[in-house]
N, C-alpha and C positions, 0 to 999 in steps of 0.2 A: 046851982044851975050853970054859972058860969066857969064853974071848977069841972064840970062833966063836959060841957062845949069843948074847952081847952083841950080836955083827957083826948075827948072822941078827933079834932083835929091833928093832935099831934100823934095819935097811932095811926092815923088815915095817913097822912106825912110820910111817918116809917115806913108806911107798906106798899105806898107810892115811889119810894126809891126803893126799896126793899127788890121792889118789880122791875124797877127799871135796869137798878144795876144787874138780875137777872136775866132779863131781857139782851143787856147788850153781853153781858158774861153768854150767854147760848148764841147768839150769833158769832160771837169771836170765834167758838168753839166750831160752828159749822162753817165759817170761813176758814178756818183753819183746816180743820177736816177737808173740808173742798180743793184748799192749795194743796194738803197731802195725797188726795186721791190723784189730782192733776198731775202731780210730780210722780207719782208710780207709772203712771198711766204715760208720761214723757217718756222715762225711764227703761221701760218695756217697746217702746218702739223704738226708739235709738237703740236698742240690744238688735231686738230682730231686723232692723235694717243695714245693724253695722256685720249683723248674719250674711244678711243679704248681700248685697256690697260683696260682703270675700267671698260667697258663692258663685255670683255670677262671674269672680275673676277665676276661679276655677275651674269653671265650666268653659270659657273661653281659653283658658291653657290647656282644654282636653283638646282644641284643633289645632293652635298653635302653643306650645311647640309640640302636643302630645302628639297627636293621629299627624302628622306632618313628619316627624321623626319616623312613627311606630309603618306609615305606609312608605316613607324617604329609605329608609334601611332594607324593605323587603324585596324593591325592585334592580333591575340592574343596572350598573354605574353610570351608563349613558344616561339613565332616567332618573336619576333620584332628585334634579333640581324641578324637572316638569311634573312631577309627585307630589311634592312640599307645595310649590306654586299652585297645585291644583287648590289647597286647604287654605292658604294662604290668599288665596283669592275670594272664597267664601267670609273669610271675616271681615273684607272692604265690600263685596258686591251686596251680600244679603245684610249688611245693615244698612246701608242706602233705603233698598228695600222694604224694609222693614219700617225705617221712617215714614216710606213717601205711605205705603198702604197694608203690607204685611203686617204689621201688627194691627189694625185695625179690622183685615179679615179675619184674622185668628182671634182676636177678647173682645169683637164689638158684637154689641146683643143682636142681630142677623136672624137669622132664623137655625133650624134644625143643624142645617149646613154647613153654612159659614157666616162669618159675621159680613156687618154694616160698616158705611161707609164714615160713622160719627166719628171716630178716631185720623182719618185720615189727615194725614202730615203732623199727628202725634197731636192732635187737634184736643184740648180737654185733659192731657195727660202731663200731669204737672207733680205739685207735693205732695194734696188731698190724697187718700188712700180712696181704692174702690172697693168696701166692703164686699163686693161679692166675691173680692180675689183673696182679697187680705185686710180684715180692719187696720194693722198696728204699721205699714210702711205705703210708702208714697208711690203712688200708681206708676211714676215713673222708675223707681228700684225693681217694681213688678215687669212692666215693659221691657227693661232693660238684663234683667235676669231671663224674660221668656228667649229675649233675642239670641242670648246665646245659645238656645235648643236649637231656636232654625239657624244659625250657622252652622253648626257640626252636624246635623243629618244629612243636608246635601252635599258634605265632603267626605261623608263614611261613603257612598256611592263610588266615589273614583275609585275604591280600591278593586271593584270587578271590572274596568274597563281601563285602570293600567298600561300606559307603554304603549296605545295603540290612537286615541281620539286626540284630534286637532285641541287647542286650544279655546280658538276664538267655536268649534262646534259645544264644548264644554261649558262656555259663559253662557251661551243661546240656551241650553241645556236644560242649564241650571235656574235662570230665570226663571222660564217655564214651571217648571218642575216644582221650584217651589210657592209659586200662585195658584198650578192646580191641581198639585196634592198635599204638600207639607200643610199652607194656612187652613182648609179647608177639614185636613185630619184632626190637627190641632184646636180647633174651634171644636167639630164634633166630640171631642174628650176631653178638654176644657174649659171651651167658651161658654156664656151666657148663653139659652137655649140649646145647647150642642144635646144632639141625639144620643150620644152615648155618654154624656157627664154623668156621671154618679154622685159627685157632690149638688148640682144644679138641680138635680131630678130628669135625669134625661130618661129619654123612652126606652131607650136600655142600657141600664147605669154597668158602664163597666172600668170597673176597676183598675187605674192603669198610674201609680204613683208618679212616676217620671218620666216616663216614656214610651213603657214597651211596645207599643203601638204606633204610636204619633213616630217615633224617632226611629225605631230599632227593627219593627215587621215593615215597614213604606221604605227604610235605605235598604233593606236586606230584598224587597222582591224586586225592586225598581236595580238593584244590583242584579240579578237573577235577569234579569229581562235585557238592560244592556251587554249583559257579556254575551247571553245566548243572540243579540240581533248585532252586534258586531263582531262577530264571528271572533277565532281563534287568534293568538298573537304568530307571526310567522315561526315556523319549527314548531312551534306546541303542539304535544307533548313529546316529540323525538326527541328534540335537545332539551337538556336541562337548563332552567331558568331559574339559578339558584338567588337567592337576598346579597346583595355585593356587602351587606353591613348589618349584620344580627345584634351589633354592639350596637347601632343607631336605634335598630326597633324594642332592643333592649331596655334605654334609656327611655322609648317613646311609652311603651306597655307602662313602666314605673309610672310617669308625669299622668297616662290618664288614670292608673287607679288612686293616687292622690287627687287628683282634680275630681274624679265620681264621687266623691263623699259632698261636692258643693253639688253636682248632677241630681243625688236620689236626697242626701239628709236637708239641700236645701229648697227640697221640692214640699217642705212642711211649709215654707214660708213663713217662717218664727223660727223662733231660737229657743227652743222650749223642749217638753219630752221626747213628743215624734219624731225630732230631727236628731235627737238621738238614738231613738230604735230605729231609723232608714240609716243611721251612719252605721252602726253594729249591723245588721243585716247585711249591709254591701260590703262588707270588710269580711265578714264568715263567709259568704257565696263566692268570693273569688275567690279566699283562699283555698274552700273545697272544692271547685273550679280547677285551681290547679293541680292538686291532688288525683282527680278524674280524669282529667286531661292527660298529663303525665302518667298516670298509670297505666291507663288505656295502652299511652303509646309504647311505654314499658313490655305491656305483654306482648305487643303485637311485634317490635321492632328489635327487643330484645335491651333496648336501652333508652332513656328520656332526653329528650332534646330540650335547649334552652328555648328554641323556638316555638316549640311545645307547650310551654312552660308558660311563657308570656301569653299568648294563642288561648290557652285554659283561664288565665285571669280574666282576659276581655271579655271572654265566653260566659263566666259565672258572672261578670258583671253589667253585661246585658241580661242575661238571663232575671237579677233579680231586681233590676230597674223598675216594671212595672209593679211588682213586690215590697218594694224596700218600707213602704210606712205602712204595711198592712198585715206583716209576718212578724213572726217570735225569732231567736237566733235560730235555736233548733230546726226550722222551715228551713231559713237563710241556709243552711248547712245542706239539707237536699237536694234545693233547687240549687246549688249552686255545683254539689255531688254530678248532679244528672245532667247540667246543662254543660260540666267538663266534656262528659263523656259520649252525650248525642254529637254534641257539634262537632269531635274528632272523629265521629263516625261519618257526618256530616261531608268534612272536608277530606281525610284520608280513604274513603270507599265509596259514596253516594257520585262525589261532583268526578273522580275517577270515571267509574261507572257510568255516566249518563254523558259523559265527555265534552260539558263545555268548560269555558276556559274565564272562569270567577278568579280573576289574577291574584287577587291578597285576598280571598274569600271573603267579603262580604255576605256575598249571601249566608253562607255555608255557618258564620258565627252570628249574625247582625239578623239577618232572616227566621234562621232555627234558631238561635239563643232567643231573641226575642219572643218569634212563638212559644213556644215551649214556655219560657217565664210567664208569657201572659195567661196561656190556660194555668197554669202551677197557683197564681195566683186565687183563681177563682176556687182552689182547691182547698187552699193555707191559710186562705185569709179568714185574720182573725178581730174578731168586735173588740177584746181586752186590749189591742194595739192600737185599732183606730176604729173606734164607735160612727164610722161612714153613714149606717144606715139607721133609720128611726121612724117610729109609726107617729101616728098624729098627737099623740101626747108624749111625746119624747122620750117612751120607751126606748132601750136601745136595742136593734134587731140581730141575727145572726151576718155573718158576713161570708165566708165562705163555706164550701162545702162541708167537711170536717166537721164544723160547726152546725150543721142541719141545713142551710139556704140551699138548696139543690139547684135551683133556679139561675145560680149564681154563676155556674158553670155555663148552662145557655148564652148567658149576656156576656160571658168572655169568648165565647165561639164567636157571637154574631158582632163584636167587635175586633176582634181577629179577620172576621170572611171581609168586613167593610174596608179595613185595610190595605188587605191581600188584591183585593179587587180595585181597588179607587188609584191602589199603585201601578198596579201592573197593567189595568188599561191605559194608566195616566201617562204611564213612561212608555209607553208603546206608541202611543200617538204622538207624544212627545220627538220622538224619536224621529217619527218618521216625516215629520213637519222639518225637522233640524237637518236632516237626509237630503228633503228634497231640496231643499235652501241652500247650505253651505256646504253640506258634505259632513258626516261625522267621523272618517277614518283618514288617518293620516295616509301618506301613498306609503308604498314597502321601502322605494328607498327612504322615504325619513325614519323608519320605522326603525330598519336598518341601523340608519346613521345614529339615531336616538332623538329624544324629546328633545331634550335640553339645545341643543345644536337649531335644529330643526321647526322649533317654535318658539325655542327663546334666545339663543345666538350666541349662549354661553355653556360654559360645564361646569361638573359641580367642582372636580376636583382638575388641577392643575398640578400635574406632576413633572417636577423640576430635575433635571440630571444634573450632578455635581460632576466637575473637572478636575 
């Protein structure tokens, strides 16, 4: 009896460590496991942030030195410092801005609209990520990437009113301008509750990767509206008002189709597959951009111009902005085909034709490229690219037309009409508030004498005689 007691404790014993060291053996294992998943999961957002990061520097070299050069070169020599300064004043003015309240109207949850006031003075916007923008990077890499969209929309503007608007009417201008229309587009097609988000569930989700709407249909009409309310530059179109430096805008076209790839591939907000199919898509649409553009000007002029040439890349590369994470290359390759060749019809026949005087054409590439991209979008887009859309069980749904969504096309209309509209009354009123205040046209003699002189008391170039 006493031999079976012993037996029965000493197996009970074994099987009490037996358990135990299993016990702590499977916890090791899921601590372990748990530090590995931790460190993927580190690892993956340091990737996509350190994405992030060179995006938004990117995107800030498409104003300076890109559109600063690319609009610095096209004007003449009197102006090309009061041109650059124009771009160059947006990357100081609109991020104050953007601190004190601009970004809190554009990605604070608000309503339909525009957002709320929780964000303000960058209130809450810290390491933490906001999943609704982006799980894997810090709300403030997200904020600080958005800011770079509103500094370059309202410096794509100066290039239709060129060589003629005061300065100090241009900073009034722009303030404005960008409180009530840029925050207010931007929230509606990205923000939390925005009426047209498509990621969010908006009331009419439309499709609009990086900007074609928010940045490219609002600079391009609110372009369109200042050059036709400040009428003509003196002599336009008798005298020729040729670019004093095709090599400056030469240089400036290159710096922003390098910096577009942080524009549309890092509007994925990760560092992942998407922002390799928006980098390959914006890379084929400019290219076939210049092709269309160029050729165009080929038949019609009998030879291609470099300035042509540059003019066709911006063209495809707004065109396929709102595009770029929702198409195949082959799309890329159409849209970027068709948006060469509309927007040299655009600016060599229409703005001819209808006679006003869009200095660097804005509208004519930024307006039409942009529209056009954005319906194109609702055309091409495709679910195998970006599964956007999903039913209540997370089937994954069609996405654009091509694909069967008919509907799809609608929701790219009635976010194009929201645009067209929210700009062109916005800058009109704008305008005429900024009119009745300070004045928005230089007199003709400064006009005359030039920007640079006139509003900033220097020139750009200093030419020295030798003895």
């Amino acid at each position: 009896m006493r031999k079976c007691l012993v037996t029965c404790f000493a197996i009970f014993l074994l099987l009490f460590v037996a358990l135990s060291l299993s016990a702590q053996t499977s916890k090791a294992d899921s601590d372990r496991i748990a530090k590995l998943e931790q460190q993927v999961a580190d690892a993956k957002g340091s990737a996509d942030n350190s994405w992030m990061l060179t995006s938004s520097g990117l995107v800030l070299m498409m104003t300076g030195p890109g559109l600063a050069l690319f609009y610095g070169g096209l004007v003449r020599k009197k102006n090309v410092l009061a041109t650059m300064m124009q771009s160059f004043a947006m990357m100081a003015l609109i991020t104050v801005l953007w601190a004190l309240f601009g970004y809190s109207l554009s990605f604070g949850a608000g309503n339909g609209f525009v957002g709320d006031f929780h964000h303000l003075f960058l209130n809450g916007v810290g390491s933490q990520p906001d999943p609704d923008y982006s799980p894997t990077i810090p709300q403030q890499t997200f904020m600080v990437y958005q800011l770079m969209f509103a500094i370059i929309t309202p410096a794509l503007i100066t290039g239709a009113f060129a060589e003629r608007m005061k300065f100090s009417a241009m900073v009034i201008f722009m303030v404005l301008w960008s409180v009530v229309v840029y925050d207010p587009m931007a929230h509606m097609v990205w923000g939390k509750g925005g009426l047209l988000n498509a990621a969010l569930g908006g009331r009419f989700p439309t499709l609009d990767f990086a900007g074609g709407t928010v940045v490219h249909v609002t600079s391009g009409v609110s372009a369109l509206v200042c050059a036709i309310y400040l009428g003509r530059r003196l002599g336009y179109p008798r005298e020729a008002m040729l670019p004093h430096s095709v090599v400056l805008s030469f240089v400036g076209a290159c710096l922003l189709w390098v910096g577009w790839f942080g524009f549309n591939a890092g509007s994925a907000l990760a560092a992942g597959s998407l922002a390799t199919s928006a980098f390959v898509a914006t890379h084929f649409a400019a290219a076939a951009a210049v092709v269309g553009w160029a050729g165009a000007e080929w038949v019609r002029n009998g030879k291609p111009s470099a300035l042509g040439a540059i003019s066709g890349a911006v063209a495809g590369l707004v065109a396929i902005t709102p595009a770029a994470g929702f198409v195949n290359p082959m799309a890329a390759l159409f849209i970027g085909l068709a948006a060469g060749v509309f927007c040299y019809l655009m600016v060599a026949k229409v703005k001819a034709r209808l006679g006003y005087d869009d200095s660097l054409d804005a509208f004519g590439v930024h307006g039409a490229g942009g529209t056009l991209g954005a319906l194109l979008t609702g055309v091409f887009a495709s679910s195998a690219v970006n599964p956007i859309f999903k039913d209540a069980q997370r089937n994954v749904l069609a996405s654009g037309l091509i694909e069967g969504n008919t509907h799809q096309l609608l929701n790219q209309f009635v976010g194009v009409a929201i645009a067209w509209a929210l700009a062109g009354v916005g800058t009109l009123i704008i305008l005429k508030i900024v009119d009745a205040t300070v004045g928005l046209r230089v007199s003709e003699e400064h006009e005359i004498q030039g920007l640079d002189l006139s509003q900033h008391g220097e020139e750009g170039y200093y030419w020295e005689v030798s003895t």
